[in-house]
Structures are given as structure tokens and as C-alpha cells.
N, C-alpha and C positions, 0 to 999 in steps of 0.2 A: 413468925411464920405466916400468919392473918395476911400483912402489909407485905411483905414480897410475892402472895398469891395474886393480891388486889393490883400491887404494879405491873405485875407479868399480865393481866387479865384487861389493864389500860395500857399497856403497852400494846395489846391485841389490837385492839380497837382503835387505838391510834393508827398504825399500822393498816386495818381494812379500810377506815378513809382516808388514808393517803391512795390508797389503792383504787378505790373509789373513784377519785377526786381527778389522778392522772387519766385512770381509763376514759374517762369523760372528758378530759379536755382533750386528749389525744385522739380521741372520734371526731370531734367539733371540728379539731385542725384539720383531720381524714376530710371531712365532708368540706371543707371550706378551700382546700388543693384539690380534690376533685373535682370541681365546679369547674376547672379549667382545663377538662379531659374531655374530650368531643366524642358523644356514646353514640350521636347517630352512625358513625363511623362501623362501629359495631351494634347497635339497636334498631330496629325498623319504627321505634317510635319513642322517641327516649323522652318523650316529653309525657307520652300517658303513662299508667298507673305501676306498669310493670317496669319502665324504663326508671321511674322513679323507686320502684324498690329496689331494683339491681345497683341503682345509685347508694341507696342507704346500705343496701346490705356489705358494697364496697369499703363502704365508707368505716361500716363495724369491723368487718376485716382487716383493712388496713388500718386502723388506729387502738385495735387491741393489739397487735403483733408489735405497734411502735410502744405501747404502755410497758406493755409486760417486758420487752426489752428495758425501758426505763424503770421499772420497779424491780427487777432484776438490778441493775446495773447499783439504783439506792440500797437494796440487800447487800448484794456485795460490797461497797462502799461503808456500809456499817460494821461488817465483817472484818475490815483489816486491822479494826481498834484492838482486834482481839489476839494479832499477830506480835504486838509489842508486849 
């Protein structure tokens, strides 16, 4: 009983830094393909302080929506073991 709480309990944990792990690369990537989006286009000054947060902020936005589709899609894929 002890030993399948403790596996369930690192199974957790393993699981939140995978979780972790892609949300942050998947920002990294957001911010690194943004970089080739032209904000003056839409910023009146994309290079001072505010143009730079609307970049970051883009940048979390788009790279948590591509995580979580990816951490979704690794749940589900763990999911079908449980169909046979």
C-alpha cells in the first residue's frame, strides 16, 4: 500500500516537470519565432519598454497554448496503453 502511494506520488512529480520542462521550452521557441514578426507594424515603438513586454507577453501566450497542446497530446498517448 506504502509503495504504490510513493509511486503514484513520483509518478506526480515526474509528470509536473515534464510539464515544467516543455512549457518553458515551448516559450523559448514562442520568443525565438517571434523575433521574426515586425511589431512596428503594429507598435509605435516596439523597441522601448512596452513594445518589449507585448513581445514577452506574446511570446507566453503563444508557447503555453503550443505546451499544453503537447502535454496533452503526451497524456493522451499514455492513455492508449490502457485500451489493450
Amino acid at each position: 500500500m506504502n509503495q504504490d502511494l510513493s509511486n503514484s506520488i513520483g509518478a506526480v512529480g515526474v509528470s509536473g516537470l515534464i510539464s515544467i520542462v516543455v512549457s518553458l521550452v515551448c516559450i523559448a521557441l514562442a520568443w525565438w519565432a517571434l523575433q521574426q514578426v515586425k511589431l512596428d507594424l503594429v507598435v509605435r515603438h516596439p523597441k522601448g519598454p512596452q513594445g518589449k513586454l507585448l513581445h514577452l507577453l506574446l511570446a507566453v501566450v503563444l508557447g503555453r497554448i503550443v505546451a499544453e497542446f503537447l502535454i496533452d497530446y503526451i497524456t493522451w498517448s499514455q492513455m492508449i496503453r490502457y485500451m489493450f
